[in-house]
C-alpha positions as CSV (number, residue, x, y, z in Angstrom):
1,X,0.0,0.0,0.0
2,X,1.4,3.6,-0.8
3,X,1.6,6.6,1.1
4,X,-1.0,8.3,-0.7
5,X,-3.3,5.1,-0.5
6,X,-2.8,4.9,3.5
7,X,-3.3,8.5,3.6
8,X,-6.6,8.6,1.7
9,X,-7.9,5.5,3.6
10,X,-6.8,7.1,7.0
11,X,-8.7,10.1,6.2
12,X,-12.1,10.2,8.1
13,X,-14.8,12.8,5.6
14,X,-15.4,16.3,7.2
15,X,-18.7,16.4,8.9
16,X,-20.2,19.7,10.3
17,X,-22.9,19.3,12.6
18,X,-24.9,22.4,12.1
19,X,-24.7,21.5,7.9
20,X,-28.5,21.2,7.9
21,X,-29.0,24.4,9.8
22,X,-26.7,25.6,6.8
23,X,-28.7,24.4,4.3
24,X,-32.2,24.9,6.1
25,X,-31.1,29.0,6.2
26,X,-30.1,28.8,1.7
27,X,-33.2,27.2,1.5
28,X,-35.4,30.2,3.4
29,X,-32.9,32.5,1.5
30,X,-33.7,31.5,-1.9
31,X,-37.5,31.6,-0.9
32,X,-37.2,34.8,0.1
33,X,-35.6,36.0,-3.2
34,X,-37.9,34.2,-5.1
35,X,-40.5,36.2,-3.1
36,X,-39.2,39.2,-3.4
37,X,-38.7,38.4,-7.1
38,X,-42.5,37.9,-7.2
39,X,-43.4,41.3,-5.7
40,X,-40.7,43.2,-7.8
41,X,-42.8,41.7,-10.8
42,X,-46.1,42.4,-9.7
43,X,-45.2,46.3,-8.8
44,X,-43.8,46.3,-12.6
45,X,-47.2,44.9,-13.6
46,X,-49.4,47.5,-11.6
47,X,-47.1,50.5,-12.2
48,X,-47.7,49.0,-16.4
49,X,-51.6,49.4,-15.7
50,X,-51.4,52.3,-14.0
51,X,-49.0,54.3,-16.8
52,X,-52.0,52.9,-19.5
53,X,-54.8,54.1,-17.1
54,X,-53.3,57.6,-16.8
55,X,-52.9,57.6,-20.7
56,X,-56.5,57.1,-21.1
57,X,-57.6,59.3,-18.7
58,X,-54.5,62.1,-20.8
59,X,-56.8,61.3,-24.2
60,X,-59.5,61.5,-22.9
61,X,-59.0,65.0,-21.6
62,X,-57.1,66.1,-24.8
63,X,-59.9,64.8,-27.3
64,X,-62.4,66.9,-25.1
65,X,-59.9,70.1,-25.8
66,X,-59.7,69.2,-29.1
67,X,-63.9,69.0,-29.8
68,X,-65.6,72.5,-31.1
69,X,-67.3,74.0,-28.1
70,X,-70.8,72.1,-29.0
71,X,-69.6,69.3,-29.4
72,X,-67.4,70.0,-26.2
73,X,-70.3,71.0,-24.1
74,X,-72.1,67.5,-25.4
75,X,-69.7,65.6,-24.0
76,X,-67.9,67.7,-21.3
77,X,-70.1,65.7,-18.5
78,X,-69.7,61.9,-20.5
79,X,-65.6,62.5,-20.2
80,X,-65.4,64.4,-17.1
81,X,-67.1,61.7,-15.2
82,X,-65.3,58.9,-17.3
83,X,-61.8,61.5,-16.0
84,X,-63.1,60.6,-12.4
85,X,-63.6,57.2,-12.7
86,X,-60.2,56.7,-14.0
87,X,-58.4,58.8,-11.5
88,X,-60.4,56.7,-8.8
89,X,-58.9,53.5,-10.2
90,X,-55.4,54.8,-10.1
91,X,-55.9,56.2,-7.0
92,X,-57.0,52.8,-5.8
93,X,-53.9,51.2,-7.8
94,X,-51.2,53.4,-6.1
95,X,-52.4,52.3,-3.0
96,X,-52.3,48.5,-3.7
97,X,-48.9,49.7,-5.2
98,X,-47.8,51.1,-1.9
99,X,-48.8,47.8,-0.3
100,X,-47.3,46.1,-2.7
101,X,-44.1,48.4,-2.1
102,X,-44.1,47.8,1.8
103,X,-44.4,44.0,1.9
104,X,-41.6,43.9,-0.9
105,X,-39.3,45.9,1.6
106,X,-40.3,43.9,4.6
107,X,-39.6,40.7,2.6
108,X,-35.9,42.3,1.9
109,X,-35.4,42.7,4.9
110,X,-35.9,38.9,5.8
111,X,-33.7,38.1,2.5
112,X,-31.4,40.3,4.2
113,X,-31.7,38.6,7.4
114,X,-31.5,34.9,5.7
115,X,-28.4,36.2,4.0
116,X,-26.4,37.1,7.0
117,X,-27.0,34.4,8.8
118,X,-26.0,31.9,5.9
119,X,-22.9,33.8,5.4
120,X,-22.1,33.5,9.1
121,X,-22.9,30.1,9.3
122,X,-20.6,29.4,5.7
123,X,-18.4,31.2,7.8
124,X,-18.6,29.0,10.6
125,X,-18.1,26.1,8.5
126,X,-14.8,26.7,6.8
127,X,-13.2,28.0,10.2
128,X,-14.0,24.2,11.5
129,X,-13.2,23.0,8.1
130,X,-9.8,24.1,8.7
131,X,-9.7,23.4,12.2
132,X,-10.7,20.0,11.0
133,X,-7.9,19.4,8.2
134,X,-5.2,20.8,10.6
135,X,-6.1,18.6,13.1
136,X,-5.9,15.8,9.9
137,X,-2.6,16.9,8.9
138,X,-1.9,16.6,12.9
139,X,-2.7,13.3,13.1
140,X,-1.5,12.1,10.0
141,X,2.2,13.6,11.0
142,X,2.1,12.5,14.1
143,X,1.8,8.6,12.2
144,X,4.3,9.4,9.8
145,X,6.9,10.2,12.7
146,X,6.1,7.2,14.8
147,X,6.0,5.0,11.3
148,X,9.2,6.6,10.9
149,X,10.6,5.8,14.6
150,X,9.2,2.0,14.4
151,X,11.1,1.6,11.0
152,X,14.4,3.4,12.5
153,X,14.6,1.0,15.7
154,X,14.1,-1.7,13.1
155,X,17.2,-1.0,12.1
């Protein structure tokens, strides 16, 4: 058997005990992205409807300035009323907007959260990683040198 083959046999595999914590705190963390994802979307979405809601309500008003002053007065009540009900529903959009804009920060602050606390524990776990292969390449020198000594008193 070589020295590389007794070494790799010798070699116990690295086990951390708080690895499932580890991976239990990626796994929130990617939920949390993928929530926040969601709620960046749907503010994208709403601010799109909005934006095509404040258009209408722009022609609408501009066609009335356009219209001779009969026709104007015809349909100055029709529009100005059909103005108000648009402006209602953006009104009412901004606010699910603004909802939609708080629980998006409150969810990065938990991705926040999820992210620190994974880093700490990745930190964690290569500080014992290398506590770990020291304490290896303790052990496995410490067999070399009585391998060594048994082979020299052999002599």
């Amino acid at each position: 058997m070589s020295l590389v083959t007794c070494r790799l046999s010798l070699m116990k595999k690295f086990t951390w005990p708080l690895q499932r914590l580890l991976d239990v705190t990626a796994q929130r963390e990617t939920a949390a992205r993928a929530a926040v994802f969601a709620l960046a979307h749907a503010m994208v979405a709403l601010r799109g409807r909005i934006a095509v809601l404040v258009s209408r309500r722009r022609e609408l008003l501009d066609e009335l300035a356009r219209d001779g002053i009969e026709r104007r007065m015809a349909r100055q009540d029709f529009v100005m009323a059909s103005a108000d009900t648009l402006t209602k529903q953006t009104r009412a959009l901004d606010a699910e907007l603004a909802d939609l804009a708080a629980r998006r920060k409150a969810k990065m602050t938990e991705l926040m959260q999820h992210r620190a606390r994974r880093k700490l524990l990745e930190n964690l776990r290569e500080r014992a990683l290398a506590q770990w292969r020291n304490e290896q390449n303790r052990q496995e020198q410490l067999q070399l040198d009585e391998a060594a000594n048994i082979a020299f008193t052999r002599r």
